[in-house]
C-alpha positions as CSV (number, residue, x, y, z in Angstrom):
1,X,-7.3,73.6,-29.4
2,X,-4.6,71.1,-30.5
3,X,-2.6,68.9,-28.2
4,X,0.6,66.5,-28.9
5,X,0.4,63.1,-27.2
6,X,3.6,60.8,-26.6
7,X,3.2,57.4,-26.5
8,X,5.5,54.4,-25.9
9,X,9.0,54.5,-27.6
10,X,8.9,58.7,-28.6
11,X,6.1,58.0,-30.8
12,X,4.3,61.2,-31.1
13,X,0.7,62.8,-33.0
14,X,-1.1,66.1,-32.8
15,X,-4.8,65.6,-31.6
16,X,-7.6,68.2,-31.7
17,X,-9.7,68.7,-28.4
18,X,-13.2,69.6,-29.6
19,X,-14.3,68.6,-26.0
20,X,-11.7,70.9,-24.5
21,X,-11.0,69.1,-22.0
22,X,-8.7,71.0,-19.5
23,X,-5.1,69.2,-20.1
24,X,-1.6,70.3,-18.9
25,X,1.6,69.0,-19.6
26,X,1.8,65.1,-18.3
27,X,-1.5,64.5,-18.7
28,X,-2.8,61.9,-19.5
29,X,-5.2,61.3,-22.8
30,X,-7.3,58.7,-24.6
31,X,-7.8,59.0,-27.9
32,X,-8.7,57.9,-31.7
33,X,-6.7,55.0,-33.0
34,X,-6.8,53.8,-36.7
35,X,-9.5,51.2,-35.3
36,X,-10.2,52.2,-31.4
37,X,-8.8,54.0,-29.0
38,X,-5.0,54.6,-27.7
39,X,-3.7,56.2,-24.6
40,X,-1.0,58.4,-24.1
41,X,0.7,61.5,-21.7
42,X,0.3,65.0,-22.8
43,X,3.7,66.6,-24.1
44,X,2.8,70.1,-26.0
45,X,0.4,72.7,-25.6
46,X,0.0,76.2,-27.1
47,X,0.0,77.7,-30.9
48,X,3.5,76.1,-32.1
49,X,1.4,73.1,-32.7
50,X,-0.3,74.8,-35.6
51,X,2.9,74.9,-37.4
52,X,3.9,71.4,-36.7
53,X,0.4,69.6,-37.4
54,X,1.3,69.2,-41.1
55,X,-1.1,68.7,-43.8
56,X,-3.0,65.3,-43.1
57,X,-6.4,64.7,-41.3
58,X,-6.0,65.0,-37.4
59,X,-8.3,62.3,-34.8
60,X,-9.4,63.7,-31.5
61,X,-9.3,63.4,-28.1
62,X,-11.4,61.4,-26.7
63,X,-11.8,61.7,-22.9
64,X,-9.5,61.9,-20.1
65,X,-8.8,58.0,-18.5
66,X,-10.0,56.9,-14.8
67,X,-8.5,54.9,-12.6
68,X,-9.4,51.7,-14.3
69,X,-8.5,52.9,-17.3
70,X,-4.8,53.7,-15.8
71,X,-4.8,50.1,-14.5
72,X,-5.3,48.7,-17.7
73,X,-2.8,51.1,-19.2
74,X,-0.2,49.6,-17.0
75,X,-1.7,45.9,-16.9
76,X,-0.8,46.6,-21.0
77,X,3.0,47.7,-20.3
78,X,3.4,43.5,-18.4
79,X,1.6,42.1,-21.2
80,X,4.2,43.8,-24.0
81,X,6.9,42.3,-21.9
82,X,5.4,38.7,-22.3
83,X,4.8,39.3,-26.2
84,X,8.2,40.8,-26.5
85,X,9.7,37.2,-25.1
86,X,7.1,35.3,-27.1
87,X,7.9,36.4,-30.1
88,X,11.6,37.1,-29.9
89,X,12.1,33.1,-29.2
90,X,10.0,32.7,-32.5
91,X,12.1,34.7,-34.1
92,X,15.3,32.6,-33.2
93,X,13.3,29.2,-33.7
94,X,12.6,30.3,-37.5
95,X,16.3,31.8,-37.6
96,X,15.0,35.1,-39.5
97,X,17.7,38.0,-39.7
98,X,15.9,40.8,-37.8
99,X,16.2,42.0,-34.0
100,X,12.8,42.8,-31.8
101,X,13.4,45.9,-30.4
102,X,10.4,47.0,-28.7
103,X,6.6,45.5,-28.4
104,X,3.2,48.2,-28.0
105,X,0.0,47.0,-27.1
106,X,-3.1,49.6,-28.6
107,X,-4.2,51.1,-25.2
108,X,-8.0,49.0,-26.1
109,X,-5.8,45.8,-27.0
110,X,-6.9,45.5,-30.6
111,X,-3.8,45.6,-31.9
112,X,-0.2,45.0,-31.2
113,X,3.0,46.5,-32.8
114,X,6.6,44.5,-32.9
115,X,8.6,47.0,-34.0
116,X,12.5,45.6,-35.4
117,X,15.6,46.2,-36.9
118,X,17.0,44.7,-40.2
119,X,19.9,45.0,-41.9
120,X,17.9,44.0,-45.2
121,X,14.1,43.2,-46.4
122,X,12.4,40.0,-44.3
123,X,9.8,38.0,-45.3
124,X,7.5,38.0,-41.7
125,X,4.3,37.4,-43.5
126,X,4.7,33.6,-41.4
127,X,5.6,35.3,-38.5
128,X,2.4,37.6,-38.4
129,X,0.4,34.2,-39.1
130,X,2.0,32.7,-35.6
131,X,1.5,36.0,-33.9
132,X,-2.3,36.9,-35.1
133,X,-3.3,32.8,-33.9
134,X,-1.5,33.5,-30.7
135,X,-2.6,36.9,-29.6
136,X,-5.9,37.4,-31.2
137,X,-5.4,41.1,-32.4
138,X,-4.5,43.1,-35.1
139,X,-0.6,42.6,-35.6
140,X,1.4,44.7,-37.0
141,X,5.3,44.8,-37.7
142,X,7.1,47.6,-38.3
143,X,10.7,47.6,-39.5
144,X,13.0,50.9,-37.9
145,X,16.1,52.2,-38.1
146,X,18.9,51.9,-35.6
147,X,18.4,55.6,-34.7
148,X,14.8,54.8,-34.2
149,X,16.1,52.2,-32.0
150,X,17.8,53.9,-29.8
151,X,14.9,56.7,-29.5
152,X,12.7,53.7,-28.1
153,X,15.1,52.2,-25.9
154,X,16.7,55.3,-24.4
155,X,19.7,55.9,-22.7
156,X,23.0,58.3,-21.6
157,X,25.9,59.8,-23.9
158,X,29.2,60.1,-23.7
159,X,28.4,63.8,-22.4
160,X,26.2,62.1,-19.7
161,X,23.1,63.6,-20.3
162,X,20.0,61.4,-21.6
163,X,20.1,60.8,-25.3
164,X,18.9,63.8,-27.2
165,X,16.5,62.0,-29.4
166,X,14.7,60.6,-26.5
167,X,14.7,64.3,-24.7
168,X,14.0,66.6,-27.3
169,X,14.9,65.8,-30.8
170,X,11.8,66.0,-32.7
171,X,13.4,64.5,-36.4
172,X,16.5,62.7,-37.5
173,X,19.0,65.0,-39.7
174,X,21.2,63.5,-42.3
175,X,24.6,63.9,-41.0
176,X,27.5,63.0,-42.9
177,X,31.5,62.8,-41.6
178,X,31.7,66.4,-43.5
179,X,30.1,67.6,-40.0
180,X,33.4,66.6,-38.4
181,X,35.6,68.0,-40.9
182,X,34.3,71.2,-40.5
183,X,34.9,71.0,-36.6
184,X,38.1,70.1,-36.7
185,X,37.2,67.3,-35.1
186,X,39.3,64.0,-35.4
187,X,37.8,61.1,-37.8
188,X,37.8,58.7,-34.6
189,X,33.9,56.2,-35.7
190,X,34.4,55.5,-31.9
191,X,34.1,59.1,-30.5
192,X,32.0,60.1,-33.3
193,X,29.4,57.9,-33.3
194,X,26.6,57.5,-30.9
195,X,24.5,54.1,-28.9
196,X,23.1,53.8,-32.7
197,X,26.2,52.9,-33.9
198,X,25.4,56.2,-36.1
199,X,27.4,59.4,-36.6
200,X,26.3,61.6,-33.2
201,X,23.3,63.9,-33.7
202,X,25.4,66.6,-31.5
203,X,27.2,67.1,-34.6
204,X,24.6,69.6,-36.2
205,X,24.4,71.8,-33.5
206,X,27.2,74.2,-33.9
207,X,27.8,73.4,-37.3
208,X,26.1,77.0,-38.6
209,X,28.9,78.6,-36.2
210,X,31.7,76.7,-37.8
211,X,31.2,77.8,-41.3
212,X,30.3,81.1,-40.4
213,X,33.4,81.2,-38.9
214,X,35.5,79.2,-41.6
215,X,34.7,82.0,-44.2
216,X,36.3,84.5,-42.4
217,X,39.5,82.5,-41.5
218,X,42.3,81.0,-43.2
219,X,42.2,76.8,-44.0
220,X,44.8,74.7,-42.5
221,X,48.4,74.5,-44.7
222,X,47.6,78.1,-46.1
223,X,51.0,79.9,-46.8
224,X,51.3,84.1,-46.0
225,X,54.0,86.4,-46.8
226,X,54.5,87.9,-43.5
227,X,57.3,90.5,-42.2
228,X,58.9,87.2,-40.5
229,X,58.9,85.1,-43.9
230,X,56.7,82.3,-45.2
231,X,54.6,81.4,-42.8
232,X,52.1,77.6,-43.1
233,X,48.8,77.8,-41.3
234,X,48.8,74.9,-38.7
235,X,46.1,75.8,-36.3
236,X,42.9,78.3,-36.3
237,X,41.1,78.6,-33.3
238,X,37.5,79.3,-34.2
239,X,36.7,80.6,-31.0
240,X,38.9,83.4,-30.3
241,X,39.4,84.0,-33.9
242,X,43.9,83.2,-33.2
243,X,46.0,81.8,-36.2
244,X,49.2,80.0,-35.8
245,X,51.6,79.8,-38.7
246,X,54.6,77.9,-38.4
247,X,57.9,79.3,-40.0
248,X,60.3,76.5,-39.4
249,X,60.5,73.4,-37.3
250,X,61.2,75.5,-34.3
251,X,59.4,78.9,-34.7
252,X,56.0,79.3,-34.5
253,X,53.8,82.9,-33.9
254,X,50.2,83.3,-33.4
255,X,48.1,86.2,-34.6
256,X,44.9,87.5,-34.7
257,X,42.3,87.6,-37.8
258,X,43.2,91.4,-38.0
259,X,46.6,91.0,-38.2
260,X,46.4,87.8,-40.8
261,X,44.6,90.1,-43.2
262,X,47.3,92.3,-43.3
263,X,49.5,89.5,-44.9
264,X,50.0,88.2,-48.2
265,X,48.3,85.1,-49.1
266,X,50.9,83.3,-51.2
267,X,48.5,80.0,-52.0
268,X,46.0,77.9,-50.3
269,X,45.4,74.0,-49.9
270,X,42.8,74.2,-52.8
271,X,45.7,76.0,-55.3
272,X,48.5,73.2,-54.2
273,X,46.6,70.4,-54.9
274,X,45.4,71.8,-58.4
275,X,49.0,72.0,-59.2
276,X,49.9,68.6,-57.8
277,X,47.4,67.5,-60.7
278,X,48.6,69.5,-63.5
279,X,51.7,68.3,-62.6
């Protein structure tokens, strides 16, 4: 039987159970690290896990923690807290162009993660050298993106719900302003974009619906021969499946897809702009 484990910061992996150890959701797990052991909180059971596991080699789980091994989990979480100020102050003593984000101590302390942002590549290799002689360990940093960032660090949306990346989101989509277009949404970065500073994930989500939609109805500034003259398309409502066409300054109508199709399509935005260039 497979499990997924969380760990700090989102960070997920699919572990077998050869023990089977009896786990249910929140959990929580010690297993295989690269070199030692890691502990983390159950978050999937169950058969999907065989499609997600990918191709690659998976550890196991080890045993389920005791009480001491809790304390030492949490004793961990005031120790990352102590590197993160450590090493954040180093960073601004050596005035290298990179933000800390977040700090993860290996549940068995062999090895500690300082994970950052960077708007281009760093030379840390000194930085690892002043971390290593103060800590001990196994250091590692690992650049991320902003999205990435935000993942780790949490939070609430403008819709007031917690960010979906920390929630449920299981990968990062490309999404591009073209998302927007299609929804008729206004080009506004600041109510487009989310605590990343990135173009809002929420954006995907009914985008299937839009252009399944936008095939069957008319663009924006397409022109009908109607029984009432030339009319311009100036609003479509997706929803109800309603077309308004504006005749003149002061007379507008509204009709339905059925009607629209019963109309003569005299050119659309794509035609007007072709001639515009032949012109």
């Amino acid at each position: 039987m497979m499990v997924e484990i969380v760990f700090k910061g989102e960070r997920k992996e699919i572990y077998l159970n050869p023990q089977q150890f009896p786990f249910k959701l929140g959990d929580y797990a010690i297993v295989e690290a690269e070199k030692g052991e890691d502990l983390g909180i159950v978050n999937l059971l169950g058969s999907v896990l065989e499609r997600k596991k990918g191709e690659g080699d998976l550890r196991n789980i080890i045993r389920k923690p005791t009480p001491r091994d809790l304390d030492h989990y949490r004793h961990n979480r005031v120790k990352e807290f102590d590197a993160y100020q450590l090493c954040r102050k180093r960073i601004a003593e050596t005035g290298l162009e990179m933000k800390l984000v977040d700090v993860e101590y290996q549940f068995d302390g062999n090895k500690v993660t300082f994970y950052f942002t960077a708007e281009k590549r760093v030379d840390f290799r000194e930085l690892v050298k002043y971390l290593a002689n103060v800590f001990k360990v196994r250091i590692e940093l690992r650049q991320i993106g902003v999205r990435d960032e935000a993942k780790r660090i949490g939070g609430y949306g403008t819709c007031g719900r917690k960010l979906c990346c920390t929630t449920f989101l299981k990968e990062f989509e490309p999404i591009t302003t073209q998302c927007a277009k299609e929804q008729n949404l206004p080009l506004n970065p600041q109510k487009l974009s989310g605590l990343c500073g990135r173009l809002l994930c929420c954006l995907m989500y009914e985008r299937d619906f839009y252009r399944q939609q936008m095939q069957k109805l008319p663009r924006v500034e397409t022109q009908y021969q109607t029984p009432l003259g030339t009319g311009r398309v100036v609003h479509v409502d997706v929803f109800n499946e309603r077309i308004t066409l504006s005749f003149s300054p002061e007379k507008q109508e509204t009709f339905d897809l059925e009607e629209i199709n019963k109309f003569t399509v005299i050119s659309t935005p794509r035609e007007e702009e072709e001639h515009k260039e032949e012109k």
